[in-house]
TORVO-703346 format. One record per residue (C-alpha): residue in three letters; x, y, z. Coordinates in steps of 0.1 Angstrom, whole numbers, padded with zeros to 4 digits, always signed. Each point is the difference from the previous one (the first is absolute). Layout:
<atoms>
ALAXYZ ...
</atoms>
This chain:
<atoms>
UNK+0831+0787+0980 UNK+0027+0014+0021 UNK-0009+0007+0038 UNK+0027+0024+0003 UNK-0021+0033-0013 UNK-0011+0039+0009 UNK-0037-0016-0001 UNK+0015-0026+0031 UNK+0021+0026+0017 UNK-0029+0032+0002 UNK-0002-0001+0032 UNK+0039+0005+0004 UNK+0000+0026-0030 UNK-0025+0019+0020 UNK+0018+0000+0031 UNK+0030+0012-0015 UNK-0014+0028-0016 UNK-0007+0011+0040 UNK+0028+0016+0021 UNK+0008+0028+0021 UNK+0038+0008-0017 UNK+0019-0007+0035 UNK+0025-0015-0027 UNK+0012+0027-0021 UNK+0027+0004+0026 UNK+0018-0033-0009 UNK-0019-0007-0031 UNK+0034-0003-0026 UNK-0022+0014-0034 UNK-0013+0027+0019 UNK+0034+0011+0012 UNK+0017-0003-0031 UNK-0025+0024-0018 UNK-0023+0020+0025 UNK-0030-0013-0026 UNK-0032-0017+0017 UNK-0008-0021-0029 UNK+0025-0017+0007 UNK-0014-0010+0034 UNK-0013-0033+0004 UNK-0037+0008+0009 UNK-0002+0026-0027 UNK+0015-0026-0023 UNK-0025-0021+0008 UNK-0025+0024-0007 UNK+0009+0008-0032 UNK+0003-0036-0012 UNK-0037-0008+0018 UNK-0018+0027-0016 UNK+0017-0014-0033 UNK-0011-0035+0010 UNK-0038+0012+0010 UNK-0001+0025-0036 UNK+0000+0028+0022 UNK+0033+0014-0015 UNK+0012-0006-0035 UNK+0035-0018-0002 UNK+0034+0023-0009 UNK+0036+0003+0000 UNK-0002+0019+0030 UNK-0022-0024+0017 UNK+0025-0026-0014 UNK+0030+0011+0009 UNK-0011+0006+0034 UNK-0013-0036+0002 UNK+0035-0013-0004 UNK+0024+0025+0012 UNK+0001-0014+0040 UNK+0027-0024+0007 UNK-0025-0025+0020 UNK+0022+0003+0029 UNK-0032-0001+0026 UNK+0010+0033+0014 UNK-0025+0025+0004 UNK-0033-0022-0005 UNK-0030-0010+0026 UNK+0016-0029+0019 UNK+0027+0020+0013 UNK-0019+0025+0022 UNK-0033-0023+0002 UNK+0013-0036+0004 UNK-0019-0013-0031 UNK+0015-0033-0021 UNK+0032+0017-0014 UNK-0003-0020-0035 UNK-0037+0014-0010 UNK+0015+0038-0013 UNK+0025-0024-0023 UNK-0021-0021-0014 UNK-0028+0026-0013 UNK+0031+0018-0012 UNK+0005-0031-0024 UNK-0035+0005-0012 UNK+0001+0034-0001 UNK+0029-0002-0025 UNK-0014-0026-0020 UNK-0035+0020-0006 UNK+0021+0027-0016 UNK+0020-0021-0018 UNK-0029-0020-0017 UNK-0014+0035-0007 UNK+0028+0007-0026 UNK+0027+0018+0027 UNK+0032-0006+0004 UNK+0008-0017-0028 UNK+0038+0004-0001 UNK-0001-0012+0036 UNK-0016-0032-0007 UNK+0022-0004-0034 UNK+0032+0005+0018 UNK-0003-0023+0024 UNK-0013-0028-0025 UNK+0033+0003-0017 UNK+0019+0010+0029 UNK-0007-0041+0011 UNK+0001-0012-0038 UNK+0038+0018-0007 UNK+0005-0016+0035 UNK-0010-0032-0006 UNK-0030-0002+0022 UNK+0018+0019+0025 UNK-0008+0037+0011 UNK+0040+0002+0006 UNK+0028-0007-0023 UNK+0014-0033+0008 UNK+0038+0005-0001 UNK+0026-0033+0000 UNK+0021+0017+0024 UNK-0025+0005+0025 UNK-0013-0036-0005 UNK+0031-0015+0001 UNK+0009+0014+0033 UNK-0034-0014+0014 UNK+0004-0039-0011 UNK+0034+0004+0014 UNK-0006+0010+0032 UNK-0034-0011+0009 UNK+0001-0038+0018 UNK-0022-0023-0023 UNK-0011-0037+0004 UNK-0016-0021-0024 UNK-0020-0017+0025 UNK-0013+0035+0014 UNK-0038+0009+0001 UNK+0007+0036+0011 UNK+0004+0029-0026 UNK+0023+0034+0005 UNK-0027+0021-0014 UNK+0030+0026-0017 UNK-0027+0027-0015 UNK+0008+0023-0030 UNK+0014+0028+0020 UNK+0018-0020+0021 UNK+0020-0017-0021 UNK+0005+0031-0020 UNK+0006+0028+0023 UNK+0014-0020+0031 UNK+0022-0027-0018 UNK+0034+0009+0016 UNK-0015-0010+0037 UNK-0003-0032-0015 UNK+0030-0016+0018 UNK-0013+0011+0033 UNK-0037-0018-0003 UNK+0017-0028-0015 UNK+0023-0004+0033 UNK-0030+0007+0024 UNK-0020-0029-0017 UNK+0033-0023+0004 UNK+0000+0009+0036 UNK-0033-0007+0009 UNK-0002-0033-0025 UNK-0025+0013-0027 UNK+0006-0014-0033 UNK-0025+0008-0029 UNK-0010-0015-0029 UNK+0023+0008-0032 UNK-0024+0031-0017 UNK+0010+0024+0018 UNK-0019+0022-0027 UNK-0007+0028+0000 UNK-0034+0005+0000 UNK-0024+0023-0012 UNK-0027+0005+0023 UNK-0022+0021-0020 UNK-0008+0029+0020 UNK+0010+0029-0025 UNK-0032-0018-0018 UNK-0024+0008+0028 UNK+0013+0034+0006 UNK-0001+0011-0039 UNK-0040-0013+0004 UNK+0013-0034-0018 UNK-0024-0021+0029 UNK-0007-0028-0027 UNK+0037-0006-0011 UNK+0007+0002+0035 UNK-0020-0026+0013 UNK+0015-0021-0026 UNK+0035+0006+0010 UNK-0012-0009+0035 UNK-0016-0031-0012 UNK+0027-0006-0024 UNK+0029+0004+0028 UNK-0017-0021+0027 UNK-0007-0030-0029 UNK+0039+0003-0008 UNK+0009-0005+0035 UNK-0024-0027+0009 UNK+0008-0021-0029 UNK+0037+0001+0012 UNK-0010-0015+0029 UNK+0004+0031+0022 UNK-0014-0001+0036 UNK+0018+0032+0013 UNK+0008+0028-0016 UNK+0027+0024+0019 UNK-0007+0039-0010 UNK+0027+0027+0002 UNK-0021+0031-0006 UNK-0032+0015+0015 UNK-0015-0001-0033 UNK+0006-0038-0001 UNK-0015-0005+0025 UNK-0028+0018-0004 UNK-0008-0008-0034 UNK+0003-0038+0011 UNK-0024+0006+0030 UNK-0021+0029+0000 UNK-0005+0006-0031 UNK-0005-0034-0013 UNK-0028-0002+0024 UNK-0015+0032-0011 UNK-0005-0011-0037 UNK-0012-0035+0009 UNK+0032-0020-0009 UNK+0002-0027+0025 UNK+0030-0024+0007 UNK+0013-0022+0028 UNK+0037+0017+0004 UNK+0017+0008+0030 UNK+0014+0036-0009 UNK+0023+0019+0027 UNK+0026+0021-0005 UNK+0039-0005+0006 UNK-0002+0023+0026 UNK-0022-0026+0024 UNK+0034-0024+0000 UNK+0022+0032+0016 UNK+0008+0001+0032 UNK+0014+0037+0002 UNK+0009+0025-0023 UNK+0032+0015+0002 UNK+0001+0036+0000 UNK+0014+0034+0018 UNK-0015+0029+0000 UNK-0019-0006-0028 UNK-0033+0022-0018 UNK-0023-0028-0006 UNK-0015-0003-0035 UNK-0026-0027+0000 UNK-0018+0013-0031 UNK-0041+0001-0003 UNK-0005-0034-0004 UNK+0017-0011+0028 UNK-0007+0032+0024 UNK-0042+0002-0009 UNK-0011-0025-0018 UNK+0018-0032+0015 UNK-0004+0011+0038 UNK+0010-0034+0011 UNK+0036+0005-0018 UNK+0001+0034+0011 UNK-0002-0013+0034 UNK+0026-0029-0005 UNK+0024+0033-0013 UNK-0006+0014+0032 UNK+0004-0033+0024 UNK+0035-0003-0019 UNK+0014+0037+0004 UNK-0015+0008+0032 UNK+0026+0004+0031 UNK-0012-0001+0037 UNK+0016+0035+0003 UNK-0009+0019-0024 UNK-0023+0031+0009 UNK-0020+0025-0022 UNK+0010+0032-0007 UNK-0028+0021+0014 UNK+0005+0030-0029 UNK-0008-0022-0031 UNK-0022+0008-0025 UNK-0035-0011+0005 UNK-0003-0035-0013 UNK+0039-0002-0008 UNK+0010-0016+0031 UNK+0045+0004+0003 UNK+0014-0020+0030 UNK+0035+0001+0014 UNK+0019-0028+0021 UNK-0005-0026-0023 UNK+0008-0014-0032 UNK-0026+0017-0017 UNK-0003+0040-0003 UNK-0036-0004-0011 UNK-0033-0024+0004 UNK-0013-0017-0028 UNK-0039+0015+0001 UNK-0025-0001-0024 UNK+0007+0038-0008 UNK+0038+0001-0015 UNK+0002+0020-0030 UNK+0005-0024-0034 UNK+0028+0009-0025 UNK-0021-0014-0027 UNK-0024-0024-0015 UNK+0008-0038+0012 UNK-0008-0008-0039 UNK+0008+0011-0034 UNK-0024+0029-0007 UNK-0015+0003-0032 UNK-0021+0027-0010 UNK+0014+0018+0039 UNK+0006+0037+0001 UNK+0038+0009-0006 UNK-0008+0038+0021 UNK-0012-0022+0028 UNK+0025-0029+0002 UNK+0029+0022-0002 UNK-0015+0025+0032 UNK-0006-0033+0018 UNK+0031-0011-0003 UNK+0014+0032+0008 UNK-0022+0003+0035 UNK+0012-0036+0013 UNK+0034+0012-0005 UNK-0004+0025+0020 UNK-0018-0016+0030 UNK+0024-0026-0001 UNK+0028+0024+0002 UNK-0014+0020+0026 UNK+0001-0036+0027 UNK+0036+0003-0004 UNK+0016-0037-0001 UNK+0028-0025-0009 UNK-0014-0023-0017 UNK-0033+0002-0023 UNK-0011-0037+0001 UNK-0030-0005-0026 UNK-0026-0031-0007 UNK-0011+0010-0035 UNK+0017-0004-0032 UNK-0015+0029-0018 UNK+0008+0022+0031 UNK+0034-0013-0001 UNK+0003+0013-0034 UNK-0016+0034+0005 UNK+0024+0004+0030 UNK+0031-0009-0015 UNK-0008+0022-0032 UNK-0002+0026+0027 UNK+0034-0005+0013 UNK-0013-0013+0032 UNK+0020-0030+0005 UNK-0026-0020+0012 UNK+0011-0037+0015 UNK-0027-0029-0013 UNK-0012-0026+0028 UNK+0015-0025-0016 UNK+0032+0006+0015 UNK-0015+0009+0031 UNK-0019-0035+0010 UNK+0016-0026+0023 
</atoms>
């Protein structure tokens, strides 16, 4: 029987369900549509009382369930310092008990044929964008170490290829020849897929172990996550040494730029939102005392802004299925505008999908590839 469950997690389902709405103010569903359902307490009200046949399930109830973006914005840890993964997780659950209770349907059957059409991918794999990657990424033969080049990476980012492939010359990285990409499987556990999940998890770490892989090099917060803390949290255990690119970098190089670092990196992975900030920081850069309450800007520096645990998201870090179009779309729209409102040179930005979202709104964003040296 599967350990990862609502039954295991109760006591975090309850806890969730508690909260005193100090986040509505930077919560990114709530700001996009003024609707408290859309909170994360009250969604996880709504999906306990379902759980406990207290409430019977709908399509309201439904598409409240999966309309948030999982960003981490907005739930308990942020104002009461509790484990930052615990809202997530139940989230999972919570999807998947209204999923196996007949809802979203079309989510569920998008996405299966989203990675069939794709060949097991939940990207398209284009020729172009993989030819580009095997010709600039350093390889060896003899190498135990694998470039861990995730779906939307090698999709959405492919034309900073030349740039990662001349930092890993420089600091004498060579990886093993599958260079992928690689479908990590977390647009299963957020469309309530935990089983399939688990087996991509399994499925991925099995390919990479019998390839003799010892270390595996990620380029996105979501690699790493999905590599480390969520691999723990559904029970798949392995002995690789996982860190990501930006642990070889010794600076970043950047000028007055808005920093992006997306929710992965900025909540969820505090240790690489840290390393973000070790590598952008200046000795003379100073606050701005009339920023916006949990927006830090700073001037004198490099860096017009801090990378905190409270920047507004452009979008999900995933490919949503079964999301809310009315909400992704006013999302998007409210990071624009805080972005804008810092005033900067350069918008330097750590996640792929963010990339995207940012360059579709005509933000010119630079991607950190180019930026590490």
């Amino acid at each position: 029987m599967r350990s990862f469950s609502l039954e295991n997690m109760a006591a975090s389902v309850d806890r969730q369900t508690i909260h005193m709405d100090q986040g509505i103010c930077y919560n990114p569903e709530y700001l996009a549509t003024g609707e408290m359902r859309l909170y994360p307490s009250r969604i996880a009200q709504i999906a306990r009382a379902v759980w406990k046949g207290e409430l019977t399930a709908s399509e309201l109830g439904a598409d409240a369930v999966f309309s948030p973006i999982l960003s981490g914005l907005g739930e308990r840890w942020q104002n009461f310092g509790e484990d930052r993964n615990d809202y997530l997780l139940v989230s999972f659950l919570f999807r998947e008990l209204f999923v196996k209770k007949g809802f979203k349907k079309d989510a569920v059957a998008a996405l299966n044929e989203t990675v069939r059409a794709n060949g097991g991918h939940v990207l398209p794999v284009a020729e172009k964008e993989k030819a580009r990657w095997e010709t600039f990424i350093p390889t060896s033969k003899d190498s135990d170490i694998c470039l861990l080049i995730d779906d939307a990476t090698f999709s959405l980012v492919s034309e900073n290829a030349f740039e990662l492939g001349a930092f890993l010359k420089k600091k004498g990285v060579a990886v093993q020849e599958n260079i992928g990409p690689y479908f990590l499987g977390f647009e299963y556990f957020a469309a309530g897929l935990i089983d399939e999940g688990i087996e991509r998890l399994k499925s991925l770490i099995g390919e990479l172990e019998a390839r003799g892989v010892h270390k595996v090099v990620t380029l996105s917060g979501l690699g790493q996550y999905a590599l480390t803390t969520l691999c723990k949290a559904m029970g798949v255990d392995h002995e690789l040494r996982v860190s990501h690119v930006l642990e070889y970098a010794d600076t970043l190089s950047i000028d007055r730029a808005y920093l992006l670092p997306g929710s992965f990196c900025s909540r969820y992975l505090p240790g690489l939102n840290k390393l973000i900030d070790e590598l952008t920081k200046d000795a003379g850069e100073r606050a701005i005392p009339n920023s916006r309450e949990f927006l830090p800007l700073s001037e004198g520096g490099r860096r017009v802004n801090l990378p905190t645990m409270w920047l507004a998201p452009l979008c999900p870090e995933y490919v949503p299925f079964g999301g809310n179009e009315k909400v992704l779309s006013r999302v998007l729209a409210n990071g624009v505008k805080e972005i804008r409102r810092a005033g900067y040179s350069q918008l330097a930005v750590f996640d792929p999908f963010e990339y995207r979202a940012a360059k579709d709104a005509g933000l010119k964003p630079s991607y950190y590839f180019s930026m590490i040296g």
